[in-house]
C-alpha positions as CSV (number, residue, x, y, z in Angstrom):
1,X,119.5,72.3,64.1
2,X,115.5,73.5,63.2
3,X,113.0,70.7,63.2
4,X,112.8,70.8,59.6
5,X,116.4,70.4,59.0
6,X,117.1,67.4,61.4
7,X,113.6,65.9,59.3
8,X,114.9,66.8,55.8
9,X,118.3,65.2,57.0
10,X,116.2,61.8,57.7
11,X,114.6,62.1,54.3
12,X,118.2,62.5,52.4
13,X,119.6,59.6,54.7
14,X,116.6,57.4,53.8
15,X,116.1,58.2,50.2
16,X,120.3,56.6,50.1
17,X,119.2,54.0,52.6
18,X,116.0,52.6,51.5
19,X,117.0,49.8,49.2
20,X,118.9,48.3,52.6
21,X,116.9,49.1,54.3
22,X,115.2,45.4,54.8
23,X,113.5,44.8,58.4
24,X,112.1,46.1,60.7
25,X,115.0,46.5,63.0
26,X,116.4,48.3,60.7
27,X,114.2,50.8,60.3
28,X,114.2,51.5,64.0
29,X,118.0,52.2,64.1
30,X,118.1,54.2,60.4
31,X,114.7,56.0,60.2
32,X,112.8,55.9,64.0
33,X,115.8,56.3,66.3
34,X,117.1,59.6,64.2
35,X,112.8,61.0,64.2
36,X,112.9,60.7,67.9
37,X,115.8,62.0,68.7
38,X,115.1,65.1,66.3
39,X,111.6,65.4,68.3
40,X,114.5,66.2,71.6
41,X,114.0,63.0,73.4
42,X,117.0,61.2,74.7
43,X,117.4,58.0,72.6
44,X,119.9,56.9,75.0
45,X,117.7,57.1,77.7
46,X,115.3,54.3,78.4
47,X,113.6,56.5,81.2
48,X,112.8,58.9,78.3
49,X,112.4,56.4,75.6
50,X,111.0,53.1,76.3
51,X,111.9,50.2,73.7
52,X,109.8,47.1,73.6
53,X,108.1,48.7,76.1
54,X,105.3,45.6,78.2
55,X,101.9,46.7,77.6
56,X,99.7,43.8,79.0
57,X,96.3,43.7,77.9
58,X,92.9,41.3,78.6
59,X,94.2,37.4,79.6
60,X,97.7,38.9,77.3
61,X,101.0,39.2,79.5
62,X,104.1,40.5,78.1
63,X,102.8,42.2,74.8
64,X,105.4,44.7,74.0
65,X,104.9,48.0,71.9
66,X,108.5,48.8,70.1
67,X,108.8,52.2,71.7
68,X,106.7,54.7,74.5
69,X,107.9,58.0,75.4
70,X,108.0,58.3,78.8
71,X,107.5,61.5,81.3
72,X,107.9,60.9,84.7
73,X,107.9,56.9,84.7
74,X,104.3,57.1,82.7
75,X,103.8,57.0,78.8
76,X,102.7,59.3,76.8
77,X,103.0,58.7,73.0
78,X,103.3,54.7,71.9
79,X,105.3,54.2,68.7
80,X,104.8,50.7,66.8
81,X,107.1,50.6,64.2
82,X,106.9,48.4,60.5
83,X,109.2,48.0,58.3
84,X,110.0,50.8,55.8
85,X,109.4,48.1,53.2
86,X,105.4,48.0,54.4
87,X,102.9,50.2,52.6
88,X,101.1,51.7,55.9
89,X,97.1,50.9,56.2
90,X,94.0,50.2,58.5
91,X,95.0,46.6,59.1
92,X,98.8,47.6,60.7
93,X,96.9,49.3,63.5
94,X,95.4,46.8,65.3
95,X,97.9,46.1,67.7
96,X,98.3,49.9,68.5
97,X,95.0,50.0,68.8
98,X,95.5,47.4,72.1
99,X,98.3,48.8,73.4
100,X,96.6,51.7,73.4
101,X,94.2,51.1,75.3
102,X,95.7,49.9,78.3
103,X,97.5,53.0,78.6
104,X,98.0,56.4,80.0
105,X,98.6,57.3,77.0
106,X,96.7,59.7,74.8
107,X,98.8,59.3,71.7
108,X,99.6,56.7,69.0
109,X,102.1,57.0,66.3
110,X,102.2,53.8,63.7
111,X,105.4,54.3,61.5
112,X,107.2,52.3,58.5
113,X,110.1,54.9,59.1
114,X,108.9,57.4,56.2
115,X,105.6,58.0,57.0
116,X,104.3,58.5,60.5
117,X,100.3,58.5,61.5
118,X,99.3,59.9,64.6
119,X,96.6,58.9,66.7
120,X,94.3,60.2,69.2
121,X,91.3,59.6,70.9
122,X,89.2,61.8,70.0
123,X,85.4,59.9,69.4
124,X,86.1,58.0,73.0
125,X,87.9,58.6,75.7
126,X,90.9,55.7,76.1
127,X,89.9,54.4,72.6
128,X,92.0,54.8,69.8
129,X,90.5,56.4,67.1
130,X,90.4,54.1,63.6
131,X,92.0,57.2,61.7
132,X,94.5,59.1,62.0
133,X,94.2,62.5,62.8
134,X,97.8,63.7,61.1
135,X,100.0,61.7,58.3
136,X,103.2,63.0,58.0
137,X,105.5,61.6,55.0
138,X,109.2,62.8,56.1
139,X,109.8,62.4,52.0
140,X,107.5,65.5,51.4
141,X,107.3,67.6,54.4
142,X,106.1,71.1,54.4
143,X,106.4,74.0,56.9
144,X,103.0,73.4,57.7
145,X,103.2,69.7,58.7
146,X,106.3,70.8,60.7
147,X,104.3,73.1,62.7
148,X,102.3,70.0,63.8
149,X,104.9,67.8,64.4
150,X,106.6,70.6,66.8
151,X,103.9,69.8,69.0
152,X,105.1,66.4,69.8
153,X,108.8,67.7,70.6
154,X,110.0,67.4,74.5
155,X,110.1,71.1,74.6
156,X,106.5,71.8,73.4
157,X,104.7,68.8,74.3
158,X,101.1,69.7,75.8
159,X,98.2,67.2,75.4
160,X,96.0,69.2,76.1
161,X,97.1,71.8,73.1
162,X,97.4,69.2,71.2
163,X,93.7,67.8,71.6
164,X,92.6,70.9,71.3
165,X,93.4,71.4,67.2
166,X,93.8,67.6,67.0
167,X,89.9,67.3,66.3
168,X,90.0,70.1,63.4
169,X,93.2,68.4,62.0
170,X,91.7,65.1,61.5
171,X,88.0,66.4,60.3
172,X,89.9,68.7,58.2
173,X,91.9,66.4,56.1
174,X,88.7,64.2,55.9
175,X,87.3,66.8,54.1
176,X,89.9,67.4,52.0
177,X,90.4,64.0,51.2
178,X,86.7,63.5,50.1
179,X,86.7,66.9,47.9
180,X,90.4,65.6,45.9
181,X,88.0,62.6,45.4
182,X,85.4,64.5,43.9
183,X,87.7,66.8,41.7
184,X,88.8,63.5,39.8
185,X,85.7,61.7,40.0
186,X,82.8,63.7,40.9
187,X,80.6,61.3,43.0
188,X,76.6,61.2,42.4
189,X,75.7,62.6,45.6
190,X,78.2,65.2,45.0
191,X,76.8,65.9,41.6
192,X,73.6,65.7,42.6
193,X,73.5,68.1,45.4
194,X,75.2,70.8,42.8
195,X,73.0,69.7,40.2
196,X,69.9,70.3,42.3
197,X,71.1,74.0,43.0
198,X,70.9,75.0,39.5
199,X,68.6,72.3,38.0
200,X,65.0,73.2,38.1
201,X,64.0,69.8,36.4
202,X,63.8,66.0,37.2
203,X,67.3,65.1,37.7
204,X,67.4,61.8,35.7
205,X,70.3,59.8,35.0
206,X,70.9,61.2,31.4
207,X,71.1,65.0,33.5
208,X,73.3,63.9,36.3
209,X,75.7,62.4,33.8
210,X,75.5,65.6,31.8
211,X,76.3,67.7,35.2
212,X,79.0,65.7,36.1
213,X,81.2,66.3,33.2
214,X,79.9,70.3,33.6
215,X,81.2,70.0,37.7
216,X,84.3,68.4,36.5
217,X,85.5,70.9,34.2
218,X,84.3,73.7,36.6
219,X,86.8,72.2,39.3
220,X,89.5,72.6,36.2
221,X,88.5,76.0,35.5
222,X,88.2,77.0,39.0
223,X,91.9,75.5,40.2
224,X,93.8,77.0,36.9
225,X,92.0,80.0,37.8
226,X,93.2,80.2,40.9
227,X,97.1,79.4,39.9
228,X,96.8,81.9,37.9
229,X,95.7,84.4,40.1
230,X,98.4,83.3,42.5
231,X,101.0,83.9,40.0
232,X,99.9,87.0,38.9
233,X,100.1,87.7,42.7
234,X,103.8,87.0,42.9
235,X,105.2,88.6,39.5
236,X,103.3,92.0,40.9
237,X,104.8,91.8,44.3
238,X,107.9,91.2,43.0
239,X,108.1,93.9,40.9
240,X,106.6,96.1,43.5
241,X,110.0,94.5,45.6
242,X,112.3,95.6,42.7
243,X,110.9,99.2,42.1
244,X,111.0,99.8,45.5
245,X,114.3,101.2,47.5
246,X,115.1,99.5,50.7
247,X,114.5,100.3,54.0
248,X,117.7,100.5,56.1
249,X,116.3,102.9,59.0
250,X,114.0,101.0,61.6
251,X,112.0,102.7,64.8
252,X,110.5,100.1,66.8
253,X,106.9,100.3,67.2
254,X,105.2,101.5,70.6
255,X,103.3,99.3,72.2
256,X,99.7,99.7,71.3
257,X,98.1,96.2,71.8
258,X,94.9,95.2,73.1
259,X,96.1,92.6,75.2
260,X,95.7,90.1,72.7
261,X,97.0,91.1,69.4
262,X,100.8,92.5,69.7
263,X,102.5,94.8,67.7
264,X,105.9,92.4,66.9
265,X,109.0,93.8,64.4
266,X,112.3,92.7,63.1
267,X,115.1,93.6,60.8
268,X,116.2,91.7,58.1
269,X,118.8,92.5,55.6
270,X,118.3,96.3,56.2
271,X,114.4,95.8,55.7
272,X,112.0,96.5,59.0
273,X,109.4,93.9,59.3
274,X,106.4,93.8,61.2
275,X,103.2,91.8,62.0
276,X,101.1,91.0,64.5
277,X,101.2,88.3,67.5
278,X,97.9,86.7,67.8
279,X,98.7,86.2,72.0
280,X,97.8,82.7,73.1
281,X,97.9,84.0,77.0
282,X,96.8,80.5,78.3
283,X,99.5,78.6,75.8
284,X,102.1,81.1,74.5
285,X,103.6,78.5,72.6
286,X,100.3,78.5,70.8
287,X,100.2,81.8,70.1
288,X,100.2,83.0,65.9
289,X,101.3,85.5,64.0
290,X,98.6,87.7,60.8
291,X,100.3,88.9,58.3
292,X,99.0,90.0,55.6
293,X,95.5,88.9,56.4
294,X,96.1,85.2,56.8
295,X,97.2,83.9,60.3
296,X,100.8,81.9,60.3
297,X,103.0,80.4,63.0
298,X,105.4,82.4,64.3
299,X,108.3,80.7,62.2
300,X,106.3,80.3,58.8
301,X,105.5,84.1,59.4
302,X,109.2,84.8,59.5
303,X,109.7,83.3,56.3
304,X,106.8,84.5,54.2
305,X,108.2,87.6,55.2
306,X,111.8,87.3,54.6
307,X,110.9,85.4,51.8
308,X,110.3,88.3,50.2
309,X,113.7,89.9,50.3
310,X,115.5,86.3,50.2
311,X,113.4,84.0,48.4
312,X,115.9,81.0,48.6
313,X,115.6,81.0,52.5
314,X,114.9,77.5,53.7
315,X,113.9,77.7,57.2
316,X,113.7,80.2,60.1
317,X,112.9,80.3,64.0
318,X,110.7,83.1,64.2
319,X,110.8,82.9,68.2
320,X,114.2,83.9,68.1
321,X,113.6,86.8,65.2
322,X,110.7,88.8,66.1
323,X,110.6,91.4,68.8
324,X,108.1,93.1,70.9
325,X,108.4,96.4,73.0
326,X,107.7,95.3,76.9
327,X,104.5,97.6,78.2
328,X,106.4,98.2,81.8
329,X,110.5,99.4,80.9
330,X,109.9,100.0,77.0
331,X,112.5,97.2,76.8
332,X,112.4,95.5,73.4
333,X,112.2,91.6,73.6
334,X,112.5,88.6,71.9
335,X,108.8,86.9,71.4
336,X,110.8,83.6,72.4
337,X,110.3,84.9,76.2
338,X,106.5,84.9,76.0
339,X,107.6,81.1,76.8
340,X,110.0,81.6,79.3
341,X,108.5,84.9,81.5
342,X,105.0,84.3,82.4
343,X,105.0,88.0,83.7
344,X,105.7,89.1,80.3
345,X,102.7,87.1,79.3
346,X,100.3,89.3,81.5
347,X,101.8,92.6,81.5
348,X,101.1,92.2,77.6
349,X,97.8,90.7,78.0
350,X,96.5,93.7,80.6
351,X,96.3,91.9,83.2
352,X,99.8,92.8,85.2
């Protein structure tokens, strides 16, 4: 079962759950247990999965975190659990925040069982960060948040990946955060700093409040806009689907990459597909997929594109769907063995 399937499963088994759902034991054994186990780590395992795992800290013996993923007797991702009853914020994270830092670890998670905030260090080394750098709400995933979460699975797990596009993550949804703020209430400074691009006169009170209702219905007209033009988008394409006849004969590709940006193709339904693989030669696990101008994990890349021939498709590995033609026998092969054949990875990148 796909990532996103074991995590929607949580979300059905929790929406029936939740008004049992009374402690915080039980949230361990309904919503935590199920998350980690669909992350690939052996539940069953207390070498892989620690529970109330001893993290002493200062003149403290015997504190214990309620769960620490474990690789090769050390942790690496500390999970302190609340009950799915709590409403997550700032002032559950304290204790993490200790246990943090009197471990090897580099990761935090603090859970009530439906949402799941991950920490890092990113402003100091071996000091948890006060926010989060990903929130992930299993009640209203998306393929995007999945692609994040993969990260953390047993099979993909790299910290150093992970830091790497951890900082972006978090400054990112900062960002975001502040400007869904501003679209429903447009804050002075904010106002200001638009109002002074336009405004060649004393911005007095009586102008800025004048501006702010002008900047609050240009974010109106600028998001329906933009719908708009997104639907518009979809009805053409789709009539561009339905005029068109399908393809049913496919001719792989030869290989014409630069080293770094593959030629990849597929076959769906009678329909040839094809892209190309953004090559992450250090991390191939890393590596992306452009389509149509806009660069997409390799399994959201499969279903924007098959999505076009079978729009109720749900989920797709795209490691085990697209296909590349090998430089040395002509040989075409899965993209899923860019993670297994690290020859592979340098014939394609030039360097074999």
């Amino acid at each position: 079962m796909d990532l996103i399937d074991s995590i929607r499963n949580i979300a059905q088994q929790a929406q029936k759950q939740l008004d049992f759902i009374e402690t915080e034991e039980a949230t361990k054994n309904s919503l935590v247990l199920p998350f980690i186990q669909a992350l690939g780590y052996n539940v069953f395992d207390i070498t892989e999965v620690a529970p109330e795992y001893v993290a002493d800290f200062g003149t403290k013996r015997g504190e214990k975190i309620d769960y620490a993923i474990l690789h090769d007797g050390k942790p690496i991702l500390l999970i302190e659990v609340k009950s799915a009853k709590t409403k997550l914020g700032n002032e559950h994270v304290s204790q993490l925040f200790r246990y943090y830092s009197t471990s090897e670890a580099r990761f935090g998670i603090l859970t009530n069982g439906l949402q799941y905030w991950f920490y890092a260090d990113l402003d100091k080394v071996n000091q948890m960060d006060d926010k989060p750098f990903l929130i992930v709400d299993v009640l209203r995933i998306d393929e995007k948040m999945i692609e994040e979460v993969l990260k953390f699975t047993k099979m993909e797990f790299n910290p150093e990946y992970i830091l790497s596009t951890a900082s972006a993550l978090k400054y990112t949804r900062e960002i975001r955060l502040i400007l869904e703020a501003d679209f429903r209430h447009p804050s002075e400074d904010f106002v200001r700093y638009l109002a002074g691009q336009l405004y060649r006169g004393s911005l007095t009170q009586s102008v800025v409040a004048e501006f702010r209702d002008l900047v609050r219905l240009a974010f109106r007209e600028f998001l329906n806009t933009r719908i708009a033009s997104r639907l518009q988008t979809v009805i053409e394409s789709e009539k561009a689907t339905d005029a068109s006849e399908p393809e049913v004969a496919h001719l792989a590709p030869s290989y014409t990459g630069d080293g770094r940006r593959i030629p990849v193709f597929a076959i769906y339904r009678g329909h040839s597909m094809s892209a190309i693989l953004l090559l992450n030669e250090g991390y191939p696990r890393g590596s992306k997929i452009l389509y149509d101008d806009e660069v997409l994990s390799v399994s959201n890349a499969a279903m924007r594109v098959i999505r076009t021939v079978n729009p109720e498709l749900k989920s797709w590995n795209g490691w085990t769907w697209w296909m590349l033609r090998d430089p040395i026998d002509n040989k075409d092969r899965l993209i899923d063995d860019l993670r297994k054949d690290n020859a592979l990875v340098k014939r394609l990148a030039g360097k074999d």
